[in-house]
N, C-alpha and C positions, 0 to 999 in steps of 0.2 A: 375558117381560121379562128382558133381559139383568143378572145379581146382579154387582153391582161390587163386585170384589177387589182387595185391593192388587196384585193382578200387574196390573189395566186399569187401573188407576191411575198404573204406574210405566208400561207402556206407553205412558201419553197423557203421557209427559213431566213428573208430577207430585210433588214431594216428599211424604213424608207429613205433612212439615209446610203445607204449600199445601193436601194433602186436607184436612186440618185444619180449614186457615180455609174452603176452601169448606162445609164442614160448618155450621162456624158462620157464616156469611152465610147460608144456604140453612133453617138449624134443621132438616134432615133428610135425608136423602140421594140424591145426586142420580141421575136417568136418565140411561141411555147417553147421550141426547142432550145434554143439559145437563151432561155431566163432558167431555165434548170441545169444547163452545164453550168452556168453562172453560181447558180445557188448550190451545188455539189462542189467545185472550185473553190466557192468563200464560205467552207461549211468550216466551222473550228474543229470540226475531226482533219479535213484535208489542208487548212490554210494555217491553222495555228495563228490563227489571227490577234488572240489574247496573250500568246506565251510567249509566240519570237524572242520579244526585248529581251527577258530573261533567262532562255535558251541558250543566248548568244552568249553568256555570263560563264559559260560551263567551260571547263577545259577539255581542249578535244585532241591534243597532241600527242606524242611520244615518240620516240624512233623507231620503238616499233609498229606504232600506227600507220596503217599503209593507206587506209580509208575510214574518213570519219562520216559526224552525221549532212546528208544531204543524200547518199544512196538509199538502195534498198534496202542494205547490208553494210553494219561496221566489217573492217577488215584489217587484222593486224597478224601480224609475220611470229610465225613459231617456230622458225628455224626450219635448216636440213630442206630447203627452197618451198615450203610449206606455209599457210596461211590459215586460220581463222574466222570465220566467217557466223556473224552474228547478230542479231536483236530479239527484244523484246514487242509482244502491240497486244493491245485490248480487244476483246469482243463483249466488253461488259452488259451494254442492251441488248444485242441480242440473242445473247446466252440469258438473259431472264424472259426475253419473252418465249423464246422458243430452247429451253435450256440442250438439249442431243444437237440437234443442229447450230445452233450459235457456238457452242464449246467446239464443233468437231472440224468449223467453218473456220472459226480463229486458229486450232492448228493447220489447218491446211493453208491459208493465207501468209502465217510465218514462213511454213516451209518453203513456200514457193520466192518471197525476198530472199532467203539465203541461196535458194539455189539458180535463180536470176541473175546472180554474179557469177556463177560457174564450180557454186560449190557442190560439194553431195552433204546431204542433211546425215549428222552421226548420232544426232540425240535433241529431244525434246524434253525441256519443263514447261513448266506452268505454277504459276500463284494465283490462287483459289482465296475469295474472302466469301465468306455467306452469314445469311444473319443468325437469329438466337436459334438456338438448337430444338427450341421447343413450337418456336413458329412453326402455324401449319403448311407454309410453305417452302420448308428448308429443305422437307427429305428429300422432297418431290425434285429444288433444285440440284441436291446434290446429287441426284442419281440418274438425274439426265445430263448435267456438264459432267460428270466422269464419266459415265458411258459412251458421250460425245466424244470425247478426248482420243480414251481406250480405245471406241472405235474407229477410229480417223486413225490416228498414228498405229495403233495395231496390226492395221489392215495396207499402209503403204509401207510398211517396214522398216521404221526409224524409231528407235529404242525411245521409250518416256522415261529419264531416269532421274530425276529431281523436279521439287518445289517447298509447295508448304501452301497450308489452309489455314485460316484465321476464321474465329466465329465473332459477331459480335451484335447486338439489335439495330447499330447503326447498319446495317446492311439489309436490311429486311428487304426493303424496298428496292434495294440497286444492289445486286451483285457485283463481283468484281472475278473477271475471267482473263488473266494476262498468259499470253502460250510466247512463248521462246523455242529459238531453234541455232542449233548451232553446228556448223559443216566447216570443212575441211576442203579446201580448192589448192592446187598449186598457184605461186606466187607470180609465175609468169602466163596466168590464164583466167586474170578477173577480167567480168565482165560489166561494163557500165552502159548505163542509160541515154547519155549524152548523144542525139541522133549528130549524123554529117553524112554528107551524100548530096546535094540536088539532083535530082531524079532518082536516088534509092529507092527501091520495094521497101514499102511497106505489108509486112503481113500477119496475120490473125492467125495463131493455133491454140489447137487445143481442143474443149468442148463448146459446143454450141449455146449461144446465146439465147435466153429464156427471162420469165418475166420476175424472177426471183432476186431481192436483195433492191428493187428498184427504191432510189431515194434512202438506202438503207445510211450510206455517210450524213444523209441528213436527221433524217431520225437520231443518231450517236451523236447529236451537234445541240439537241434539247433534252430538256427534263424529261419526267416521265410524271404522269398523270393518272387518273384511275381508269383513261379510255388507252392507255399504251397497249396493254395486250390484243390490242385488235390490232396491232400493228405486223402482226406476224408472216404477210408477205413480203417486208423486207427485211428479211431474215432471208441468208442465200442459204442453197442448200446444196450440200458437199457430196463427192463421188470420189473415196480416196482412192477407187484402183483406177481410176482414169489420172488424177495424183501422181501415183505412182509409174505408169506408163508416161507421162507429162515428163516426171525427173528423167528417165531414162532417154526419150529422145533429145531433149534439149541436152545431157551430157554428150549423146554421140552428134550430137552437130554442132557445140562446143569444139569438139575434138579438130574441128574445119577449122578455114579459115572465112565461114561465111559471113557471120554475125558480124554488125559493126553496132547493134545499141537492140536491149534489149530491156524489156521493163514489163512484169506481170498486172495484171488486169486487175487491184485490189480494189478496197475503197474508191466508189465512183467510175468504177470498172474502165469502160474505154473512153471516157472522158479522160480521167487523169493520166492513164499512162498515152495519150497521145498527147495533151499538154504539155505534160511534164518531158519526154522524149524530146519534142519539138525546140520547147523553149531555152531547152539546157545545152541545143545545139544551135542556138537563134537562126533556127529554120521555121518555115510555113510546112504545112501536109494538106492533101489533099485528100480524103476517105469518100469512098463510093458505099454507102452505109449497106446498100442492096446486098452487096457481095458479104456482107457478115452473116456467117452460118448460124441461120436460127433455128431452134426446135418449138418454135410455138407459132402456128397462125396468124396473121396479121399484125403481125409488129409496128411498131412504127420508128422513123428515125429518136425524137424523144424517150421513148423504150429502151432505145437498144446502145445510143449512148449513156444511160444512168441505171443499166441494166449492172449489178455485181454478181450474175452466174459465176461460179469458183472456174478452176483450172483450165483459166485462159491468160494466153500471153500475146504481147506485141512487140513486132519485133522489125527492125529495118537489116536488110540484107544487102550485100556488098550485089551487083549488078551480074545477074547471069547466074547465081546461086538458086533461084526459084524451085530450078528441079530439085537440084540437089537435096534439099530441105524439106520440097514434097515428097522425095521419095521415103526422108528418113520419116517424118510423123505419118505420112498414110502405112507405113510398115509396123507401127506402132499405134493403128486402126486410131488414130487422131486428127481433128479437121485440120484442115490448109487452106489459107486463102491470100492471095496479095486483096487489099482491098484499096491499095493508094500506094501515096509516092510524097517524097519529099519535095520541098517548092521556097523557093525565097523569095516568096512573099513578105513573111513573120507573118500569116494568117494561117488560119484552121476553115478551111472549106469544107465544106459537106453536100453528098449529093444524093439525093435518092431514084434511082430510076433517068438519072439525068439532068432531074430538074435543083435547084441548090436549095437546100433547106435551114442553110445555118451559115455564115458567115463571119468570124470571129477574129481578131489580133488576139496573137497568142500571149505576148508577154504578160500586157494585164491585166491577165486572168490567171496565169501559172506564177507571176512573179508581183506583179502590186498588189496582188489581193487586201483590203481594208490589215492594217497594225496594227491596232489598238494600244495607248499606255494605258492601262485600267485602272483607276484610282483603289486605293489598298491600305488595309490600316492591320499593324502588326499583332502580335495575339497576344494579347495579355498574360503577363509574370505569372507564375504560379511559385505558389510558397514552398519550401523544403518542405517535406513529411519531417517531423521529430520524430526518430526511430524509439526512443524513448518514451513515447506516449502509443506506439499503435500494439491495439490487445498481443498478448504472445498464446500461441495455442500453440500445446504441445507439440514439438518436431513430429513424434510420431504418427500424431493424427494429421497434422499438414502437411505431409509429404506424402503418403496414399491418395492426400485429395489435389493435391497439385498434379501430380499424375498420371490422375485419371480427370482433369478439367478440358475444356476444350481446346485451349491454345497448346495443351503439354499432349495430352493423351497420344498414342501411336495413330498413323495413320494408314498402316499395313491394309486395311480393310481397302482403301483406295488406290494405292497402288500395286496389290496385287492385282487388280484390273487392267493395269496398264503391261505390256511387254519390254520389258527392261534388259533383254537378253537378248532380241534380235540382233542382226548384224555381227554378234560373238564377241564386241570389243567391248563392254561394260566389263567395267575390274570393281567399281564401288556404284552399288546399286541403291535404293532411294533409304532412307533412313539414318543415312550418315549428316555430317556435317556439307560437303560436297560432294557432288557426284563425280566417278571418274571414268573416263573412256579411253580406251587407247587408241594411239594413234596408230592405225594400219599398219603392221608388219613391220614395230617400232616397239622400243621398248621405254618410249616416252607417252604421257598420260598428258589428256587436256581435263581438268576439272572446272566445275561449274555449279553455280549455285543461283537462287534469286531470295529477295531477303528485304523485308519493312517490318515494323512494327510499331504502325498505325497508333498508337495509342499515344507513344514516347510523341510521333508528330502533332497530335491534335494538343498536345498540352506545350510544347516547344517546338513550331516548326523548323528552327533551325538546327536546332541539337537534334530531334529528331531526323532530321535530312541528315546531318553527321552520321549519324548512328547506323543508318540503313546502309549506308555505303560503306563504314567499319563493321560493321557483322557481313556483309559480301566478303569483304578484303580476310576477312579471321576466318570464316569458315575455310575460302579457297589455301588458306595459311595454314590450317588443322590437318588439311591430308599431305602436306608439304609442299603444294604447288609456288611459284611465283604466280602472284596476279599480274594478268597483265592490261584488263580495260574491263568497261563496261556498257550497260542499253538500260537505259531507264526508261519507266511508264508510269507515266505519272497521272495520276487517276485524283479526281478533286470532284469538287462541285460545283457552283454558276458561278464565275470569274465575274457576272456582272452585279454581284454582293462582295464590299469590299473586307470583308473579314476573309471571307472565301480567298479572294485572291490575292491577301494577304497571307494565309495559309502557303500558296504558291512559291510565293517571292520567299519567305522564310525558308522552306524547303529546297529553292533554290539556292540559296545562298551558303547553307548546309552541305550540300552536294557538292557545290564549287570550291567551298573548303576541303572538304574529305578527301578528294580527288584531286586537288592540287599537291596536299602534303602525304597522302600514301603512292603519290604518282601512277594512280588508275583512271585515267581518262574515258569519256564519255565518248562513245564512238555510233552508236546509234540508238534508238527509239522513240516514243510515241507518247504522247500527251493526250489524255482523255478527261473532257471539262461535260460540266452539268450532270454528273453522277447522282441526282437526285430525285426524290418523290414527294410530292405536293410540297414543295419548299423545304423537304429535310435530307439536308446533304448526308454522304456518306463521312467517316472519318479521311483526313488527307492519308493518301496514300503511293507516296512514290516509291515503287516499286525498282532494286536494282538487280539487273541479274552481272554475275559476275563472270568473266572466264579467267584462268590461269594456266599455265603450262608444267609438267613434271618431268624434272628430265631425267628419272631413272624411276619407275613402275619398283622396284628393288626396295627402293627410299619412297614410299610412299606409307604416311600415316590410317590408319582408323580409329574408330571411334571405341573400340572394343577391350574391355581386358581383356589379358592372352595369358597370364597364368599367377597364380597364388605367388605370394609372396614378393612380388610387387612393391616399390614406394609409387606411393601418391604423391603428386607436388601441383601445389597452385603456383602459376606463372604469372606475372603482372599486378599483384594486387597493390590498390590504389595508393600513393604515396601523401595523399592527403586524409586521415585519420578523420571519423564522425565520433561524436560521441553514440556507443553504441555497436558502432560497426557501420552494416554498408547500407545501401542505399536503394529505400521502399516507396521515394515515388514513381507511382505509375506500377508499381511491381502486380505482377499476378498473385504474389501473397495478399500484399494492398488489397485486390480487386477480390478472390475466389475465399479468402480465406474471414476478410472486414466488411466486402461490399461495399466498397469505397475505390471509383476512379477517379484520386486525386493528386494534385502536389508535380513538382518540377519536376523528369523523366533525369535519369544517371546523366552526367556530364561526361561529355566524350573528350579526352586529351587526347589529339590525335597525332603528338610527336611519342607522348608515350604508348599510345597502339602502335606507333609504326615501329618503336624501337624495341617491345615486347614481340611482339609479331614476326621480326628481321629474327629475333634470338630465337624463338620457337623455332623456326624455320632453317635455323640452321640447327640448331638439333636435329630436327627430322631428317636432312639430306646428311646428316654423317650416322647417321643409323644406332643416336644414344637414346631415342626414346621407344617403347614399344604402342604406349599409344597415346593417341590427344583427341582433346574436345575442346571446344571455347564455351566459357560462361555467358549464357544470354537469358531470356527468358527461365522465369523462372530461379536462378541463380544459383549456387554453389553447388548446393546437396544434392539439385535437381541432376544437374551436370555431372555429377558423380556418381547417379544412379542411372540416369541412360546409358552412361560406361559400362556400370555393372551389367544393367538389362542385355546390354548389347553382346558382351563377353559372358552371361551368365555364371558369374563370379561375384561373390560378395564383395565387404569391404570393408575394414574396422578403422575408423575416423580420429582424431585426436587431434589436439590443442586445438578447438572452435568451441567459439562461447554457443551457448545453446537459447540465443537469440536468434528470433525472424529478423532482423539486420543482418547478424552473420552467416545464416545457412541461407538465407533466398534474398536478401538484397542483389540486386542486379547492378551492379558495378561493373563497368565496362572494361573492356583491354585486357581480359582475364583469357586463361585455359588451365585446364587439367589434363598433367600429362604423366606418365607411368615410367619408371625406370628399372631397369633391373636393381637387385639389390644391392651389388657390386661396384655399380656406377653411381650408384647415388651420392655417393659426397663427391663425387668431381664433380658432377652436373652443377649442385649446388653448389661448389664452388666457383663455377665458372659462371653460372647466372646469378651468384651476389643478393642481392636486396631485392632481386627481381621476383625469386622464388622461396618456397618454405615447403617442409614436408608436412601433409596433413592427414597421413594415414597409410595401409597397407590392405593388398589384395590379399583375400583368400574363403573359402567355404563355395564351394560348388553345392550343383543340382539342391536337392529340398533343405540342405543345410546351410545354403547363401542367407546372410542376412546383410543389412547395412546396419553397423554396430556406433552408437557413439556414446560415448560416457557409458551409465548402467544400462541404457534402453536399446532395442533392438528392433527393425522391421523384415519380418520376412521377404526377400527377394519373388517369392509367388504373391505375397501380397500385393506390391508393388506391379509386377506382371497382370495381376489380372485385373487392379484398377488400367492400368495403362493398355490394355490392350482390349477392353472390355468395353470402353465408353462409344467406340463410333461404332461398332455392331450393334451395340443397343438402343442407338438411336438413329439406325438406319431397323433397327427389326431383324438384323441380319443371324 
């Protein structure tokens, strides 16, 4: 029997104050086995033990929320008795140590929460940050997490049809790998975790348990070091067609009535979901560890509870159901096993061969796990930029270089890799503002997005937090959808540096603004802390992904011109005047064009987003615009020429001062939208103060230019900076 020292102790991730209270919960000391469910249970990937407090802060309501965060899966109602079914979670560690598998393992691990609740997965994103483009080790990452991805989702048949990739040196060392998944369940056939039954079956499907991903929730719960990469056994490794044979039986025994709690095998593999099942039902379980089907030699109980092998589930069965459920996964060449039963104890038993190897009170461990308030200090003011002092370089040299930099350039190179057309029902595929999917053998669209801009947060975590959730809320608003909620991932650095986790709390506080007053509710996801390498955090970055609903496919925007002669109109411009124009801090003008990341990030007014946004959107659903984009990165002209790129139509510009204030300040609550030529003075008249015309479409193929005042840039120019920069630094 293995003697626990404080050195297996601090190994398993455990303060000596946390050994502490397991002591005292326990009244005596624990076995190997039971001090590493402990230390997987109280890891801050599984316990949130730093963020609860301010978790709790977020709004999570609406009526049409049907499920918020506490499942596997947010769930909100989209009409016509149809549901929703969504979140976001990180695989940030280890997709850098082992980039194919860590990317391909986070998207399979998404899918299997949404479709845990009894959805079918319709569409996967992901948000990608990696660090400078010229590190020697970027290519290598980005071309193992997107081949990861590509491969995983490619291969179970569930479309990748949005994200976005961010480059920056703060990421050299910790990537950032967020997979989202989003499915479509009816409203009278969710499925939840919450066991009940004394004496229920409990049973084990799926694949076979192996030595892969062991302690991997704990390893996501620290830093990263220069011995991390030896960490690369716990890294799980994925098998999407067993994935995909996984969804399809659990849909057809869904279809039963056997199922009464069901919860996948993620983070801390069969530790948590029998915890977490157990406690939610204030039942005890009894596991006979023997009967877990393993594919490796000598396992042990220790192994095989902290083991996170992918595509496995647990699951409590109504009494008498065992065949039934055997017969559908063994039809579907996937294991079966009862390996326990439910017990009103409130303990977690474990037996091996007979003998008991772990004895455990469940609540303490799934629900007291250590709180933490963590002391935090707010991020210091940053000054205006004076748009008036920062160099001007001609428009037409800065906007070839804006759009061929990293944050603007296309990223076609990476999503052609993914399959965005499986399944048939992608209507808007990656490159737009949101993605759109139809809903089955409907002529309603769910669109979706994910969306931060880490740099706005590292200089104002709270405007930044605003921000991320008003560019969610605007893009899903761009192709005409209502928004209807959100899943955040909130990705940071050690919570036990209070700058750090004051970064948290500001961006908290952000979110619960935004979301309070665009009424888009927080319905699930994942908090990822200690994103860091030898003490150097990543930038904050809470990531949000968004869904909304469209209720005519008919009435749906893009991002595209669709033909000459066109008006241009900017919608929402700021009603507080700079000297100058708009506004460069934080801007990627600021950054690619000065080399300078400085100055307070746009200020978000988010009754004026929502009241721009409300009017955009009803333009789109009466069918007076032909297309829209919103202003973000980058700013105006940028936004006017991804239009054009997209339509491959020019565009002759007028009344803009031929300042970097006025053509790339990033001013918030903006879009540019197109109108025929006919309609353009009622539009304008009907949106007032809100809108101005700022040019017209026209000049196809090699005659496309963007034209402003005397000067002119070719539309191929533009084309081959922006579509030239990630093949050439991929070698491609």
């Amino acid at each position: 029997m293995t003697e626990i020292t404080p050195e297996i102790v601090a190994e398993h991730g455990l303060s000596p104050d946390e050994y502490d209270r397991v002591l005292e919960i326990l009244g005596r000391e624990p076995n190997l086995t039971e001090l590493g469910i402990f230390s997987v249970m109280w890891s801050e990937h599984c316990s949130y033990k730093s963020s609860k407090k301010w978790l709790k802060t977020l709004p999570t309501s609406a009526p049409w929320v049907i499920q918020g965060p506490g499942e596997n899966a947010g769930v909100v109602d989209i009409g016509d008795g149809l549901t929703a079914v969504f979140k976001m979670e990180s695989h940030n560690h280890p997709s850098f140590i082992e980039p194919y598998q860590g990317a391909a393992t986070g998207v399979g691990g998404i899918l299997r929460d949404v479709f845990t609740m009894g959805a079918r997965p319709v569409a996967n994103l992901n948000a990608l940050r990696f660090g400078a483009p010229d590190h020697p080790k970027t290519r290598h990452l980005i071309s193992g997490v997107v081949a990861g991805i590509g491969g995983y989702g490619n291969c179970v048949g569930v479309p990748t049809v949005g994200g976005e990739v961010n480059f920056h040196p703060d990421y050299n060392g910790n990537i950032l790998v967020n997979a989202m998944t989003v499915g479509i369940a009816p409203a009278d056939r969710i499925f939840y975790s919450k066991a009940s039954g004394v004496g229920n079956p409990v049973v084990y499907v799926g694949s076979k348990t192996g030595r892969d991903g062991i302690h991997g929730a704990t390893m996501a719960s620290a830093e990263f070091t220069a011995e991390s990469e030896e960490k690369r056994p716990t890294v799980q490794v994925g098998d999407p067609f067993t994935e995909k044979l996984l969804i399809e039986a659990c849909q057809e025994l869904m279809a039963t009535d056997a199922i009464v709690a069901i919860q996948d095998m993620g983070a801390a593999g069969l530790t948590s979901s029998s915890f977490e099942m157990a406690s939610k039902g204030g039942l005890g379980v009894a596991l006979a560890l023997d009967r877990v089907p393993m594919r490796e030699a000598g396992m042990t109980p220790y192994e095989l509870m902290l083991s996170e092998s992918q595509e496995r589930m647990l699951m409590v069965l109504e009494p008498g159901k065992e065949p039934l459920a055997e017969a559908i996964f063994r039809k579907w060449d996937l294991d079966f096993a009862v390996i326990g039963h439910l017990t009103d104890t409130g303990r977690m038993v474990l037996t091996w061969h007979g003998d008991t190897v772990a004895d455990l009170p469940i609540d303490p461990l799934a629900e007291a796990a250590p709180e933490y308030d963590r002391p935090w200090t707010p991020t210091p003011t940053q000054a205006v930029v004076d748009a008036a002092v920062v160099p001007e370089v001609p428009w037409t040299e800065a906007l070839p270089t804006l759009m061929g930099s990293p944050d603007l350039a296309s990223r076609r190179w990476i999503w052609e890799q993914y399959d965005h057309m499986v399944m048939g029902d992608t209507v808007q595929r990656p490159g737009g503002d949101a993605a759109v999917v139809r809903i089955h053998g409907t002529d309603r669209g769910l669109a979706m997005t994910t969306d931060c801009t880490p740099r706005y947060v590292r200089a104002d975590p709270v405007m930044g937090g605003r921000q991320a959730v008003a560019e969610a809320w605007r893009n899903l608003t761009a192709v005409g959808a209502r928004p209807l909620a959100v899943t955040d991932n909130m990705n940071f650095g050690n919570p036990e540096k209070p700058e750090i986790m004051g970064q948290f709390v500001g961006a908290c506080q952000g979110l619960a603004e935004a979301c309070r007053v665009l009424d888009f509710p927080v319905v699930s996801g994942n908090v990822s802390l200690y994103n860091e390498t030898e003490g150097r955090a990543i930038p904050p970055t809470p990531t949000i992904g968004g869904v909304g609903v469209i209720a005519s496919l008919d009435r749906m925007a893009t991002v595209a011109f669709k033909a000459p002669g066109e008006a241009i109109l900017v919608v929402g411009e700021t009603t507080v005047p700079r000297e100058g124009g708009g506004w460069l801090g934080q801007s990627l003008y600021l950054r690619e064009l000065c080399n300078r990341e400085v100055g307070a990030p746009p200020p978000v007014d988010l009754e004026h987003e929502r009241a721009v946004g409300d009017a955009v959107r009803d333009l789109i659903e009466a069918g007076r615009v032909s297309a829209c984009h919103d202003v973000s990165d980058g700013g105006l002209l940028v936004a006017v020429s991804e239009m054009a790129l997209a339509g491959d139509l020019g565009a002759t510009l007028e009344g803009l001062a031929e300042t970097p204030a006025a053509l790339f300040g990033e001013d918030q609550g903006r879009y540019v939208v197109t109108v025929p030529a006919d309609q353009v003075e009622a539009v304008l008249a009907d949106l007032g103060p809100l809108a101005r015309r700022i040019g017209t479409t026209g000049g196809a193929g090699a005659a496309a230019t963007i034209t402003l005042g005397d000067a002119s840039v070719p539309l191929s120019a533009l084309r081959e900076a922006h579509e030239g920069w990630l093949p050439g630094v991929m070698g491609a």
